[in-house]
C-alpha positions in Angstrom: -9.4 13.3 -51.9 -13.0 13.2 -50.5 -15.0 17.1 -50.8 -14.8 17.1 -46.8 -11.1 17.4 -46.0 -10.8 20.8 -48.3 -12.2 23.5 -47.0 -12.9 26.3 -48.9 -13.0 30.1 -47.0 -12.1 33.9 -48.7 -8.9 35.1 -48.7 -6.8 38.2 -48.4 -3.4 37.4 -48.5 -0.9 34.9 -50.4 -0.7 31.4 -48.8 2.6 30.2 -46.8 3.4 28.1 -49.7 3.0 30.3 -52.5 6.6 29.5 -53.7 4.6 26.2 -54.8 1.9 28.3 -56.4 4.1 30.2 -58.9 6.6 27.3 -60.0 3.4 25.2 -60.8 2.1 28.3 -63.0 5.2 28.9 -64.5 5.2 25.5 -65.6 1.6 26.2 -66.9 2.6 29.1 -68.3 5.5 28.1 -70.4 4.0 25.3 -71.9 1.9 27.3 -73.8 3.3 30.8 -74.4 7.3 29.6 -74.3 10.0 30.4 -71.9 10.5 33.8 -71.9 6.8 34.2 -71.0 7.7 31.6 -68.1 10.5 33.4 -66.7 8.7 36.7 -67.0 6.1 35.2 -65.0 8.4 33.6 -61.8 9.4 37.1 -61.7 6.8 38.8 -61.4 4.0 36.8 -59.5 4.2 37.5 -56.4 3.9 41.3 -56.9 1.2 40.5 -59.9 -0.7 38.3 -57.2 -0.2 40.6 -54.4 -1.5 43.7 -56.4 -4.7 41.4 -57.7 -5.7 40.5 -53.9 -5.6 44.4 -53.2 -7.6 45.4 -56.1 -11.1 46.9 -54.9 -13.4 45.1 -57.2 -11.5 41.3 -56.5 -12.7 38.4 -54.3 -10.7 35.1 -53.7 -11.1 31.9 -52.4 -8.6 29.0 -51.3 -8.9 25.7 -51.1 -7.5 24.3 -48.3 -6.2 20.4 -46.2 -6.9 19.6 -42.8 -3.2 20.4 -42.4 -4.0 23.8 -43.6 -1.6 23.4 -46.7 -3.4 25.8 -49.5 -3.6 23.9 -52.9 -6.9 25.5 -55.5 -6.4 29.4 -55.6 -9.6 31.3 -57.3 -9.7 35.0 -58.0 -12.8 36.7 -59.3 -13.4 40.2 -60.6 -16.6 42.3 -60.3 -18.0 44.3 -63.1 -21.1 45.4 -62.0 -23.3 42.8 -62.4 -20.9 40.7 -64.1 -17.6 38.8 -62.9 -14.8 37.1 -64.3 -12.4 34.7 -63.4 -8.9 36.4 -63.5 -7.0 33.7 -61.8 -7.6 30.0 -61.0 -5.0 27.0 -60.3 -4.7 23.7 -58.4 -1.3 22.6 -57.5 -0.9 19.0 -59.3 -1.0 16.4 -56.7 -4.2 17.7 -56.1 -5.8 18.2 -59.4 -8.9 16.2 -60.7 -10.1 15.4 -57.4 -13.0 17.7 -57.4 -11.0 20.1 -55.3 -11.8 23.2 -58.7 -16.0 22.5 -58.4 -15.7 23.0 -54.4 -14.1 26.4 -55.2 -16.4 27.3 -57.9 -19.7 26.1 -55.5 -18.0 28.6 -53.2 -17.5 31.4 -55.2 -20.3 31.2 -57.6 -22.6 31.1 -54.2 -21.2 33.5 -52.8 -21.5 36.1 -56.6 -25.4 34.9 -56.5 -26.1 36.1 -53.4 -24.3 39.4 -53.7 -26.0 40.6 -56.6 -23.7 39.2 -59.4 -25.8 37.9 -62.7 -23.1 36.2 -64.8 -19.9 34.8 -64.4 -17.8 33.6 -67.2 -14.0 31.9 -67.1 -11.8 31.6 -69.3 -8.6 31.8 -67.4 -7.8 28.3 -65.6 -4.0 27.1 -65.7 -3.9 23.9 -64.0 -7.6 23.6 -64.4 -9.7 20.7 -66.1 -13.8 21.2 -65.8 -16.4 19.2 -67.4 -19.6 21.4 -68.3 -21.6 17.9 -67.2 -20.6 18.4 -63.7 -21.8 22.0 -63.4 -25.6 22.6 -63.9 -26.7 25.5 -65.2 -23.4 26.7 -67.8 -23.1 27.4 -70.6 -19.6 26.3 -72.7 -18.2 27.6 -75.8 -14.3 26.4 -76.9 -12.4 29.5 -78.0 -9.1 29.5 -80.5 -6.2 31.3 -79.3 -4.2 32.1 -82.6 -0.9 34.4 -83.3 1.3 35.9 -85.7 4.3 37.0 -85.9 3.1 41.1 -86.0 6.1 42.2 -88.3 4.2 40.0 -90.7 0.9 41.3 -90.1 2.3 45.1 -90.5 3.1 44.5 -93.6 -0.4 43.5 -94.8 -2.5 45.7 -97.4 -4.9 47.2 -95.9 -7.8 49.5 -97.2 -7.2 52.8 -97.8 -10.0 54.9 -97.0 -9.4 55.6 -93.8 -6.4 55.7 -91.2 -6.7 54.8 -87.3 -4.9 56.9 -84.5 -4.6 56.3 -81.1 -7.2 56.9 -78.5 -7.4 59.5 -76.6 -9.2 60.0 -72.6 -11.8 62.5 -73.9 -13.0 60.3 -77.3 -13.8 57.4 -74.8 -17.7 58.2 -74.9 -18.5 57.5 -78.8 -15.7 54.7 -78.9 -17.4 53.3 -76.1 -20.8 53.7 -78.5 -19.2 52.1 -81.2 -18.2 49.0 -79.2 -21.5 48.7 -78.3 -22.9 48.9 -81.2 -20.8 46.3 -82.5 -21.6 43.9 -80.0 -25.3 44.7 -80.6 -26.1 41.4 -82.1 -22.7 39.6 -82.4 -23.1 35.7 -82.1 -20.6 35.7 -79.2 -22.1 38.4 -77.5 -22.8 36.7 -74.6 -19.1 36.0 -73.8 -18.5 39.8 -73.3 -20.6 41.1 -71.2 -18.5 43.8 -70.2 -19.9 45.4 -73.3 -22.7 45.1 -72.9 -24.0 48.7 -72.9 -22.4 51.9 -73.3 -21.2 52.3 -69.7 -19.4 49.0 -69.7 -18.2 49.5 -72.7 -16.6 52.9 -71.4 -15.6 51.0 -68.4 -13.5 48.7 -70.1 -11.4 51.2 -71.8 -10.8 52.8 -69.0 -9.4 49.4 -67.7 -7.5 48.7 -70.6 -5.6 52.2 -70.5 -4.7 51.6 -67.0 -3.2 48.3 -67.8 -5.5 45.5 -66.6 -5.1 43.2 -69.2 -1.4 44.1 -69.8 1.0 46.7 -70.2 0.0 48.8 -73.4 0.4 52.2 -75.0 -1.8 55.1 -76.6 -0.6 53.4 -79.9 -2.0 50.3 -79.1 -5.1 51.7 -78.5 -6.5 52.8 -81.6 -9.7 54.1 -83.0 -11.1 55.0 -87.1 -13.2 58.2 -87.5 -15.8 59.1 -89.8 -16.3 63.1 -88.3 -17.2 62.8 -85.0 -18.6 59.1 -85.4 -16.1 56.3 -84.2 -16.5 53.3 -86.6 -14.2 51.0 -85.6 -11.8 50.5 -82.1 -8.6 47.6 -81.4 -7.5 47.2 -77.7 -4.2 45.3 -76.7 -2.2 44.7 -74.4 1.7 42.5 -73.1 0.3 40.2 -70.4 4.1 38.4 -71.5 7.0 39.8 -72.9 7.4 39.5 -76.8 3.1 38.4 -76.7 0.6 41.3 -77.5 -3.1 40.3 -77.0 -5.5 42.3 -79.1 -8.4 42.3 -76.7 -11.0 43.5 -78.9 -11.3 44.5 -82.4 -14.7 46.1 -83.2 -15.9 47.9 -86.3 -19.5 49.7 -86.4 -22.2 47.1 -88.0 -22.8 50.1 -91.0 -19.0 50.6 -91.4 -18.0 46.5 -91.9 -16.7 44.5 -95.0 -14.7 48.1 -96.4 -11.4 46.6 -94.9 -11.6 48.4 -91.0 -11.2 44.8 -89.0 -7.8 44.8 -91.6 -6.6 48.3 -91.5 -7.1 48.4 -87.5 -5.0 45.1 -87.3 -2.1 46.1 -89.5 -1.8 49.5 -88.2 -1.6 48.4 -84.6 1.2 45.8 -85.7 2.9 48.5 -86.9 2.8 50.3 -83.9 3.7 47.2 -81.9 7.0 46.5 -84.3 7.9 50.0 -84.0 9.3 49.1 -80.8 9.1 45.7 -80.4 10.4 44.0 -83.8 10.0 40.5 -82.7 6.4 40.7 -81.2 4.3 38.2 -81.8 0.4 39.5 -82.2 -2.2 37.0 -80.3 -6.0 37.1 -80.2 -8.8 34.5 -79.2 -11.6 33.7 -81.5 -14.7 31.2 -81.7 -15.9 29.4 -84.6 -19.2 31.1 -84.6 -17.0 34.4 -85.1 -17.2 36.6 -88.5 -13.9 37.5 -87.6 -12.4 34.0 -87.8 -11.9 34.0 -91.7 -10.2 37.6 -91.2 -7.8 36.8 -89.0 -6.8 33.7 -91.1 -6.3 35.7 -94.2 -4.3 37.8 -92.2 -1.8 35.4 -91.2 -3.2 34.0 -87.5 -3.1 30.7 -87.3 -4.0 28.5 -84.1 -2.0 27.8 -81.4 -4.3 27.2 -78.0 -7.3 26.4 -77.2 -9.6 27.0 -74.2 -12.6 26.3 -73.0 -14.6 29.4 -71.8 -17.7 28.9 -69.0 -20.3 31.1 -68.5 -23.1 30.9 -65.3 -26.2 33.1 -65.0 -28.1 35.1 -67.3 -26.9 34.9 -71.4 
């Protein structure tokens, strides 16, 4: 299908034929992370999508035919000067026909202009781009991996220090810590939402209220040395039985004394406490110091994406 009969304009509302929307994600959905995943999902999309349009800080686009049928959905969240890709699909008759870089054109346009420095996705069910057709980004393949998390509970650990949950009020020097941590990390550039202290704050903030999935004080957890946080894990059930650890950081001066290990086994227990049969997910790139960690741990690979980033890295 020829670039001028789609048109591309904002949105603010679902499209008539969502219905087609949310059994073509379910589809996506359940070939990766399983069926109860999928049928979590076809329950709950409409209200998911619904509440995503309505959130302050989200733009979306729509592709759509002469007819006016709606078939490329693309939703983007602002962070400041940053923005990420939270949702983006093409119904399947209408995928690899160029229909994804028309929304993209659109949308990253549209961030330029309004301020917005970088963009990065990582989110794209239904969604095939090459990096040789978009000038200008940068590409890095990242490893989704998992464990089953009453195996990862039951790991030694190091035992000099314990982790407890998070509170409101010790957001500041966690926030410090994460920064810190990200300081000079080799994949630095794919989270720019800590990118300083504020962001960092900003994102945990985010996290408690739920925005990358239902989760619990427990789950978000933090090591102490006085009044200095060394190390912090976030994470989060996007799916039913599947808890993403978001981020696992551990202060540069506080690394290879077992913290990454500690703050991963004691959040598994936390998870298995209630949810025996939890698996524990995380993504990870080769460049990562992490990567030999989480493998001795017990994650191995399941899914991989590729993650795009525009603007300044």
């Amino acid at each position: 299908m020829s670039g001028n009969r789609i048109r591309i304009s904002s949105m603010e509302a679902l499209p008539n034929n969502f219905p087609a929307f949310r059994d073509s994600m379910t589809e996506d959905i359940g070939a990766i992370y399983g069926a109860d995943a999928a049928q979590w999902f076809r329950e709950c999309a409409r209200r998911m999508m619904t509440a995503l349009l309505q959130q302050d800080k989200m733009l979306a686009w729509a592709a759509q035919t002469t007819a006016n049928e709606t078939v490329g959905l693309l939703y983007v969240a602002l962070d400041g000067a940053h923005a990420r890709v939270s949702l983006f699909h093409i119904l399947p008759a209408y995928r690899d026909q160029g229909i994804e870089y028309l929304l993209l054109e659109e949308a990253l346009d549209t961030l330029k202009k309004g301020g917005i420095r970088s963009t990065l996705c990582d989110i794209a069910f239904g969604v095939k781009l090459q990096a040789d057709a978009m000038p200008g980004v940068h590409t890095c393949p990242r490893e989704v991996m998992k464990a089953p998390a009453a195996t990862i509970a039951n790991t030694s650990t190091a035992q000099d220090a314990s982790s407890v949950p998070l509170k409101s009020i010790q957001f500041g020097p966690a926030a410090a810590c994460m920064a810190r941590a990200y300081a000079n990390h080799p994949d630095a550039r794919l989270y720019h939402e800590i990118g300083s202290e504020t962001e960092a704050h900003a994102l945990l903030v985010r996290s408690q209220q739920g925005a990358y999935g239902h989760t619990t004080p427990q789950w978000m957890r933090a090591l102490w040395q006085g009044p200095t946080c060394t190390g912090v894990i976030l994470a989060g059930m996007p799916f039913p039985g599947m808890v993403f650890i978001t981020q696992v950081c551990v202060d540069p001066q506080h690394q290879r004394r077992g913290h990454g290990s500690r703050l991963i086994a004691e959040l598994a227990q936390a998870v298995v406490a209630n949810n025996p049969d939890a698996t524990l997910a995380l993504g990870v790139t080769q460049a990562s110091p992490a990567r030999r960690l989480y493998e001795r741990l017990g994650f191995r690979r399941f899914h991989t994406v590729m993650t795009f980033l525009w603007g300044n890295h």
